[in-house]
N, C-alpha and C positions, 0 to 999 in steps of 0.2 A: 523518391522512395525506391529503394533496392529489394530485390526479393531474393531471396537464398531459402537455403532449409540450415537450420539451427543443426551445427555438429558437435559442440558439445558445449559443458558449462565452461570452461575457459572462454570460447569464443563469444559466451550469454553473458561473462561479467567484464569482457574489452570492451565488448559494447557500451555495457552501462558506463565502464568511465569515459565512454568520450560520447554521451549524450544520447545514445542508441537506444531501441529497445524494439522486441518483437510481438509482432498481433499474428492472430491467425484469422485466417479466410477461405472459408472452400479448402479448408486443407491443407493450403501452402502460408509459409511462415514470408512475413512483409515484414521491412524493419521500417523505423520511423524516429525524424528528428525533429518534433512541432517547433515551427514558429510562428507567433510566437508561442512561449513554453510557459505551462501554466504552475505556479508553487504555490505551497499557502505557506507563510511567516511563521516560523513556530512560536515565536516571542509573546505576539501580538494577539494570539487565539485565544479567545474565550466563549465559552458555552454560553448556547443562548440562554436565556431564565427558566425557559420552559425544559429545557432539557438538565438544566442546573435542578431543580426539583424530582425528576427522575431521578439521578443521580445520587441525593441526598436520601434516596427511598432504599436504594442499596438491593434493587428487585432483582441486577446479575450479578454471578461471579465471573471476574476476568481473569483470565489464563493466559499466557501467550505458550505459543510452540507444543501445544501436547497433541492436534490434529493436523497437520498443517494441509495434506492432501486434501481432505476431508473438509475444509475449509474452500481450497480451491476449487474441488467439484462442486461445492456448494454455488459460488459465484460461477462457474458454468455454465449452471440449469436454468435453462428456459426462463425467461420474464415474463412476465404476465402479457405483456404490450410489445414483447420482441424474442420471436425463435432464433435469433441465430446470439450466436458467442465467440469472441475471437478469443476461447480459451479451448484450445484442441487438448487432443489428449496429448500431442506429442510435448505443447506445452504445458500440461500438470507432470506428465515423466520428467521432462529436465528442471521443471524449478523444483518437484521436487528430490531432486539431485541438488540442485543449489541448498534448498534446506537441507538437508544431510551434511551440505558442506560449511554449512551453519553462516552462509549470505542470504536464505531468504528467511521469512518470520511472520510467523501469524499472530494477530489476536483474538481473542477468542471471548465468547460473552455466553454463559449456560444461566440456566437455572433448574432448579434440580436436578443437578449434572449433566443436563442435555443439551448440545449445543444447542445453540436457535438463530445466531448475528456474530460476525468476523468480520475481518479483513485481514489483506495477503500482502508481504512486500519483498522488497532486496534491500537490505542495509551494507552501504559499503562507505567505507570511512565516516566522516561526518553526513551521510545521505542515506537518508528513505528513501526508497521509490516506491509508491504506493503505489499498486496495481489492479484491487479490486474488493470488493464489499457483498455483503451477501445479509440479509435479515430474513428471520423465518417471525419473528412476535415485533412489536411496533416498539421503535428506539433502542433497539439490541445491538445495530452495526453503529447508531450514535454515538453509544456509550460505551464501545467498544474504541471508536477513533478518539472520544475523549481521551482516555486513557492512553491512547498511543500515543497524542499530543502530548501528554506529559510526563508520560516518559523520556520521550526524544526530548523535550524540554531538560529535563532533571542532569540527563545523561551527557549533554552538552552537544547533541546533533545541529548542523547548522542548516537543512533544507530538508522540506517534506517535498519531493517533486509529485503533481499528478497529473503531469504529462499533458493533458487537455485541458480548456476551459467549458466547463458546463455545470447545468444548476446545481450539479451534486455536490461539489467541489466548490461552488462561489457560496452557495448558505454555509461553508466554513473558513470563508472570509479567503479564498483564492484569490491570487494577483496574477498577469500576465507579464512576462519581459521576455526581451528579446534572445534570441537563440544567443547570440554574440554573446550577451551577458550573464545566460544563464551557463556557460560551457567555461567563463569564467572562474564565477563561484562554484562551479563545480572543482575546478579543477583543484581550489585551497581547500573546499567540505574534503575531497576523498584524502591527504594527507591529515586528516585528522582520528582519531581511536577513538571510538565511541561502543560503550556496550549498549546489549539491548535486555534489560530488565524492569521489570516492574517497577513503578514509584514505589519506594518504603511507607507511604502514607497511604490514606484515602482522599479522594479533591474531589 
C-alpha cells in the first residue's frame, strides 16, 4: 500500500488503468491493489426473484448522471453500524471532476422525484469500477444496480470491478481472481468503447 495525496484526475485515471484506486483515511488518501481482486460477471447476473418482483412493481425511476455529487455524499454519510467513510471531501471534489470529465457515473433510483438509492462509479473503456452504494427506502440501491447490470450488459462492457470481497457484493454473485489475472483482463476491457446509457427497455 502506497500513500500520496491525489493531484489530480489524470493521475485518478493512470491509476485505474493499471489496477489502482484510492480510499481515504483520517484524511490522507492510501492507494490500493487487492489481491485477490473481487469482480462480479456481467453475463452471468441475474436478480434474485425477490428482487425480480420489486422490479416488476416499477416503485423507482432510474436516472443516471443528473446528481452525481449528491449521490456521492449520500454514500459518505454515516452508517447506522459505522462513523467513519473513506469517502473525504477531497475525494467527492476530484471524482467529481472526473464526472465532469464524463469518466465517472451515477445511478440513480427516485420516486416521486426524490432521490432515496444510487450508486457511483468510473467507466473507462470496457470497465466499471464500482465504488459505492447508498439506499435511503428498502431495495432502492438493488434496483438501481440491476439496472446498471444491464446496461453495461447491453452496451458490451466487459468487467464490473468491486474491488473487494464482501457480503454486499457476493449476494450479487461476486467472484475472486487473482491480481495477475485481473490486470490482464483489464488491460483488453480498457481498449475497448463502451457507452454508458440506459437499456432502451425495461427488464
Amino acid at each position: 500500500m502506497e500513500e500520496d495525496k491525489v493531484l489530480s484526475v489524470e493521475q485518478l485515471i493512470y491509476a485505474y488503468t493499471k489496477g489502482v484506486f484510492p480510499m481515504a483515511d483520517a484524511g490522507e488518501i492510501h492507494w490500493y491493489s487487492p489481491n485477490p481482486r473481487a469482480i462480479i460477471p456481467i453475463e452471468t447476473y441475474k436478480p434474485a426473484q425477490s428482487l425480480r418482483s420489486v422490479i416488476n412493481k416499477h416503485l423507482f425511476e432510474i436516472r443516471i448522471d443528473t446528481q452525481f455529487e449528491t449521490v456521492m455524499r449520500c454514500c459518505a454519510a454515516p452508517r447506522s453500524t459505522d462513523s467513519e467513510t473513506w469517502i473525504s471531501e477531497e475525494i467527492i471534489q476530484l471524482y467529481t471532476h472526473l464526472f465532469h470529465r464524463g469518466f465517472a457515473h451515477s445511478v440513480e433510483a427516485y420516486i416521486d422525484g426524490k432521490l432515496v438509492g444510487g450508486l457511483y462509479g468510473v467507466a473507462l473503456g470496457g470497465v466499471y469500477f464500482g465504488e459505492s452504494m447508498f439506499s435511503l427506502v428498502s431495495n432502492a440501491s438493488k434496483v438501481a444496480f440491476h439496472y446498471l447490470m444491464i446496461m453495461l450488459r447491453e452496451q458490451g462492457y466487459s468487467i464490473l470491478d468491486t474491488q473487494f470481497m464482501n457480503d454486499n457484493v457476493l449476494r450479487y454473485g461476486a467472484i475472486e481472481i487473482s491480481r495477475k489475472e485481473y490486470k490482464s483482463r483489464l488491460a483488453k476491457a480498457l481498449k475497448q468503447t463502451c457507452q454508458f446509457e440506459l437499456p432502451g427497455k425495461d427488464y
